[in-house]
C-alpha positions in Angstrom: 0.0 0.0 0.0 2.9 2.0 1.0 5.1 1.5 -1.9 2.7 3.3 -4.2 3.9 6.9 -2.7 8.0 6.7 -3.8 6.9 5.7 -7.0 4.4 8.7 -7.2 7.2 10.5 -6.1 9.6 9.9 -8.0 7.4 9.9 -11.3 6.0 13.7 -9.9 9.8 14.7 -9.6 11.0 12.8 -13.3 7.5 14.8 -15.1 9.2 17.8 -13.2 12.7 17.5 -14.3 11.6 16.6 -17.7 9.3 20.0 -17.8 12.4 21.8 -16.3 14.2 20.5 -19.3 11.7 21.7 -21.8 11.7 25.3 -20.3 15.4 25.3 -19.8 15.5 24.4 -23.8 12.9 26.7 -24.4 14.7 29.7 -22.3 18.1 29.0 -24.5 16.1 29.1 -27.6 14.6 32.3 -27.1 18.2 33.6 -25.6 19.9 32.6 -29.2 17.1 34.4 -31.0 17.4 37.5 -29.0 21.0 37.3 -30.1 20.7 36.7 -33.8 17.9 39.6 -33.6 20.0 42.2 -32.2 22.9 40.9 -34.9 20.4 41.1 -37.8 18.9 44.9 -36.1 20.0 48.1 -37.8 22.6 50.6 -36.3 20.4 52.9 -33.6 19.4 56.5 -34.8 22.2 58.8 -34.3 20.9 61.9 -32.4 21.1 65.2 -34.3 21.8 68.6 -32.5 18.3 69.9 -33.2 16.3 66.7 -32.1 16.2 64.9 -36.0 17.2 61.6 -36.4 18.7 60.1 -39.8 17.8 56.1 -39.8 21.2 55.5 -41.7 23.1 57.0 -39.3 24.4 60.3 -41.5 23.3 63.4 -39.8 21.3 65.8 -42.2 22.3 69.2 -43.1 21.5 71.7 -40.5 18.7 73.5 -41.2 19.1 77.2 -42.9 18.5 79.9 -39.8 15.5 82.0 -40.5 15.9 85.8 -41.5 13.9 87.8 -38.2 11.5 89.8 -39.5 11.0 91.8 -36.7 9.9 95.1 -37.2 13.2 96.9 -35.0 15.3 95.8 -38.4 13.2 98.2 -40.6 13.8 101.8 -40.1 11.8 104.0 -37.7 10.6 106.9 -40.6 8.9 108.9 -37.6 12.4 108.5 -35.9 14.3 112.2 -36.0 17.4 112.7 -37.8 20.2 113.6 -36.3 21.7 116.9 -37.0 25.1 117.5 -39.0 27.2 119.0 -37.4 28.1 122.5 -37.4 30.1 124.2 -40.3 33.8 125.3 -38.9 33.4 128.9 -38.1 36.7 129.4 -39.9 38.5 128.2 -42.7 42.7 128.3 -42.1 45.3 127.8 -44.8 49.3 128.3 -45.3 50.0 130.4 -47.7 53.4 132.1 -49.0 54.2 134.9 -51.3 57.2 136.0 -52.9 58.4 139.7 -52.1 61.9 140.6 -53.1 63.1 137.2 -54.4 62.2 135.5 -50.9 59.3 133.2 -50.0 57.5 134.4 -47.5 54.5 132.9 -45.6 51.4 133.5 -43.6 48.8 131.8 -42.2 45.1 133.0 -43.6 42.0 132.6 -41.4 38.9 133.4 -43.6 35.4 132.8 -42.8 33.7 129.4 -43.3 30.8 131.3 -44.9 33.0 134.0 -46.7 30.7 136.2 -49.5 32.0 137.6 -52.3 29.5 139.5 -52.7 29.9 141.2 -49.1 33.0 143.2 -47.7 35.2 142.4 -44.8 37.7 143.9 -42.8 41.2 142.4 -42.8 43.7 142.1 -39.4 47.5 141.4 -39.5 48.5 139.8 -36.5 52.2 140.1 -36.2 53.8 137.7 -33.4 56.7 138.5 -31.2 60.4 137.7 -31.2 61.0 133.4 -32.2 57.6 133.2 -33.1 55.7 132.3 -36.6 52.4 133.4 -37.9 51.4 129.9 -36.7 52.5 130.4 -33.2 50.4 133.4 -33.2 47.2 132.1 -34.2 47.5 129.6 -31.9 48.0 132.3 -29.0 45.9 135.1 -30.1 42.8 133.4 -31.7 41.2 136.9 -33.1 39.1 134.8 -35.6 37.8 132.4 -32.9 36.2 135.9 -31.7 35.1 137.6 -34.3 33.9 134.9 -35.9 32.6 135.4 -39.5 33.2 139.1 -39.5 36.9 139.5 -40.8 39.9 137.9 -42.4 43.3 137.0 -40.4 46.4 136.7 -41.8 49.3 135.8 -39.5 52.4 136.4 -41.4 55.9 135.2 -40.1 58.9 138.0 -40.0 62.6 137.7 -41.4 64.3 135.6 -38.8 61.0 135.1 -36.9 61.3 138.6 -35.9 61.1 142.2 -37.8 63.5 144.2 -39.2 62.1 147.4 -37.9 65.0 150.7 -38.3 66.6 149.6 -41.7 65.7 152.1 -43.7 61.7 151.9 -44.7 62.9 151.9 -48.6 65.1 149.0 -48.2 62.9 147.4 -45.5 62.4 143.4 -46.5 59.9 143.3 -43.6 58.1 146.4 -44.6 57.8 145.5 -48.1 56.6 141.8 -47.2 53.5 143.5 -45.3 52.5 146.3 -48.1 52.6 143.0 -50.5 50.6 140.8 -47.8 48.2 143.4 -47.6 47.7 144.1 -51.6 47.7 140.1 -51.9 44.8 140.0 -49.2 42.3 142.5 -51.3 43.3 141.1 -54.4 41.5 137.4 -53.2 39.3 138.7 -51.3 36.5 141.4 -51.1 38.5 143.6 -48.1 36.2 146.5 -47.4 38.0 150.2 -48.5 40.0 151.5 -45.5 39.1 148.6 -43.1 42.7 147.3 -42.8 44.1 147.0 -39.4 47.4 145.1 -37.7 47.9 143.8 -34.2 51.0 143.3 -32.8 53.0 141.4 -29.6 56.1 142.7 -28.7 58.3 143.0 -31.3 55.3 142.6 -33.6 54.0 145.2 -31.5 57.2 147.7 -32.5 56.4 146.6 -36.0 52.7 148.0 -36.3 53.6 151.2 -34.5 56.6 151.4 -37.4 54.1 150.7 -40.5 51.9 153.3 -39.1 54.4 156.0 -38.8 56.2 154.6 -41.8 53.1 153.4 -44.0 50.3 155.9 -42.4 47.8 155.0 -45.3 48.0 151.1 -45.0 46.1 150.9 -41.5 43.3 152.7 -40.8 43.9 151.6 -37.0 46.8 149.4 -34.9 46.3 147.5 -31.5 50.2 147.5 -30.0 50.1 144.8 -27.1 53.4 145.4 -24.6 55.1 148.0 -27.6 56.7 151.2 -27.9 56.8 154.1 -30.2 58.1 154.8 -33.2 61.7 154.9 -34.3 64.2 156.3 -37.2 67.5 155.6 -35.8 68.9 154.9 -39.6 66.5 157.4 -42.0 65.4 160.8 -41.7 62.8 162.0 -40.3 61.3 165.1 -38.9 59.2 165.2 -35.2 55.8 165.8 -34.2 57.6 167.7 -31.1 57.9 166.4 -27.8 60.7 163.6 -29.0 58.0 162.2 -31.1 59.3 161.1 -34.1 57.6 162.1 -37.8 58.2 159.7 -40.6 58.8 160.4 -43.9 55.4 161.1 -45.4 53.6 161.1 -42.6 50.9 163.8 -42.3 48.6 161.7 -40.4 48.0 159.3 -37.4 45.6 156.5 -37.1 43.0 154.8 -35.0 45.6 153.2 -31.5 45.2 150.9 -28.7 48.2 150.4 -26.7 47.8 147.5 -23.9 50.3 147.0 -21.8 51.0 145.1 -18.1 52.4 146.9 -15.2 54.8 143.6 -14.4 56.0 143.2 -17.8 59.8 142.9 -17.1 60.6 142.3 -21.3 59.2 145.8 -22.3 58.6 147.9 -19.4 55.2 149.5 -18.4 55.9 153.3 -19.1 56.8 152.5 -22.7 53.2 151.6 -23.0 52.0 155.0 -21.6 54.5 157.1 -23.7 53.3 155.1 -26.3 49.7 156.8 -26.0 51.0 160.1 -25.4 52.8 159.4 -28.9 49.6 158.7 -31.1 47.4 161.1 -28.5 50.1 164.0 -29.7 50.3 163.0 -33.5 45.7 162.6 -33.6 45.7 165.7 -31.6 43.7 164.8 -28.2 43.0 166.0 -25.4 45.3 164.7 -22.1 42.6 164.1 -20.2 41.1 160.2 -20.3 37.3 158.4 -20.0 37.3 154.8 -19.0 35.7 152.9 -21.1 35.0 148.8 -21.3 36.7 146.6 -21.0 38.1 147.9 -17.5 40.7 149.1 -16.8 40.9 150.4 -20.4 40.4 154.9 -20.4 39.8 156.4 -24.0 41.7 159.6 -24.2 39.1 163.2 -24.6 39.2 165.1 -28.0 40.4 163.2 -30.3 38.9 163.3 -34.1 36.2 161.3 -35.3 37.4 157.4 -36.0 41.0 158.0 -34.8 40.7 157.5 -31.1 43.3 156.4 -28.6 42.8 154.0 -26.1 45.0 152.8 -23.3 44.5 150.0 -21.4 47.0 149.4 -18.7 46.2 146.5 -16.8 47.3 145.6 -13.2 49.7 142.1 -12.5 50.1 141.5 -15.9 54.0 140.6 -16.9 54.7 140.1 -21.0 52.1 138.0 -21.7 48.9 138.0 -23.6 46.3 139.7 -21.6 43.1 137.4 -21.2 40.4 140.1 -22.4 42.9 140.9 -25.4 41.4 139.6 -28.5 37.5 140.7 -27.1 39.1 144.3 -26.6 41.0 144.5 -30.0 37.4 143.3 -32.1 35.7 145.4 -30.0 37.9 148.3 -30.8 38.7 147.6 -34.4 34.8 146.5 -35.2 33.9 149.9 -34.0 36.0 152.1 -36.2 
């Protein structure tokens, strides 16, 4: 009765190793077809930057990068324009001219917005001792004041000085600024009698020489830390007083003598007996009026357009005075 249960047993556990055997086969079978199937499967998709695939592995060209069309590209037409900017007020150029078998030059400042059509006046600025007609303008800016109202010319003298006491006949320097000024109104529309020179130092010796020596070339000087007149090498006859009379010289002109109370160089009272000398030759008055710019007087009786004006001013040495250029265009643009 008993004996039935080991061989139950052991036929249970042979159908159960048998069964193991089939699924054991079975589980290799499908493991060699998973291999041969991922043999026989295409390479994977290789990933592209922008999230496309290409199934034979070769990445596609990039798509083009669209053009924006965003309405900042295109022009704002209710947008201002800018301005241009502003027209120089002057035009400057270096120039030379022959006098006498020499070359001689000059700077020219004209105005940006120079007429033909209209007259100007014209100002020699003549610099002092080692200095050029560049050197000048760059000191004593009279354009950058006056603007559009008058021509500059900044000549350079023999030497980068001035011959002033040869004899006025034989005078290169004197010849150079009767040719400068005959140059000048041939380009440009000078207006008749509207020629004036202001000198520095020895530039300043200079204009107070051309007006004694050239009387009808200026119809006015500003002398800045000058002196009077000299003849030591021609003749010459005297207004009295010590002042000397040039050859030819029946009038005086227009004057505005500045001078600095610490100049060292050229010393204050040659500036005040430099008034006395163009107050004696216009014939005024000894008496003064100040007048502006302080601390400038305007000597009493003088004729009508030649007035004398002395402006001594306190603490300056030989320098430029600050208010210069405003007093000589205010002075000259008056005459």
């Amino acid at each position: 009765m008993n004996g039935g249960g080991p061989k139950s047993a052991c036929g249970e556990g042979v159908r159960i190793l048998f069964v193991g055997c089939i699924l054991t086969a079975a589980a290799c079978a499908s493991a060699e077809e998973g291999s041969v199937a991922r043999e026989l499967s295409p390479t994977p998709p290789i990933p592209i930057a922008n999230g496309a695939s290409s199934s034979n592995g070769v990445a596609p060209p990039p798509s083009p990068t669209p053009t924006s069309t965003s309405s900042t590209s295109v022009p704002d037409a209710a947008a201002p324009v800018p301005e241009p900017p502003p027209p120089p007020t002057v035009i400057t150029s270096n120039e030379t001219i022959e006098v006498w078998g020499r070359t001689r030059s000059f700077v020219v400042a004209r105005p940006s917005t120079y007429d033909p059509a209209r007259s100007y006046p014209l100002l020699l600025a003549l610099h002092g001792d080692g200095g050029t007609g560049a050197h000048m303008r760059a000191a004593f800016q009279l354009d950058g004041v006056a603007g559009q109202d008058v021509i500059v010319a900044y000549p350079t003298g023999s030497g980068n000085s001035w011959d002033l006491y040869t004899p006025a006949d034989s005078d290169k320097d004197v010849a150079f600024l009767v040719a400068l000024v005959d140059e000048m109104k041939a380009r440009y529309n000078v207006a008749p009698n509207r020629v004036f020179s202001f000198g520095m130092s020895s530039g300043a010796f200079m204009s107070n020489q051309m007006a004694c020596r050239r009387p009808s070339l200026f119809r006015g000087i500003v002398s800045h830390s000058g002196g009077v007149p000299a003849e030591p090498n021609d003749s010459h006859g005297t207004w009295g007083n010590g002042f000397v009379r040039c050859d030819g010289q029946d009038t005086g002109v227009a004057a505005m003598l500045i001078h600095g109370s610490e100049d060292s160089a050229v010393p204050y009272p040659s500036g005040e007996h430099n008034t006395r000398y163009w107050a004696t030759v216009n014939g005024c008055a000894s008496t003064s009026t100040a007048i502006a710019p302080a601390p400038c007087v305007a000597r009493d009786g003088c004729p009508a357009g030649k007035p004398v004006v002395f402006c001594g001013v306190q603490g300056l040495g030989h320098a430029f005075w600050s208010e210069a250029a405003a007093a000589t265009w205010s002075f000259v643009s008056g005459l």
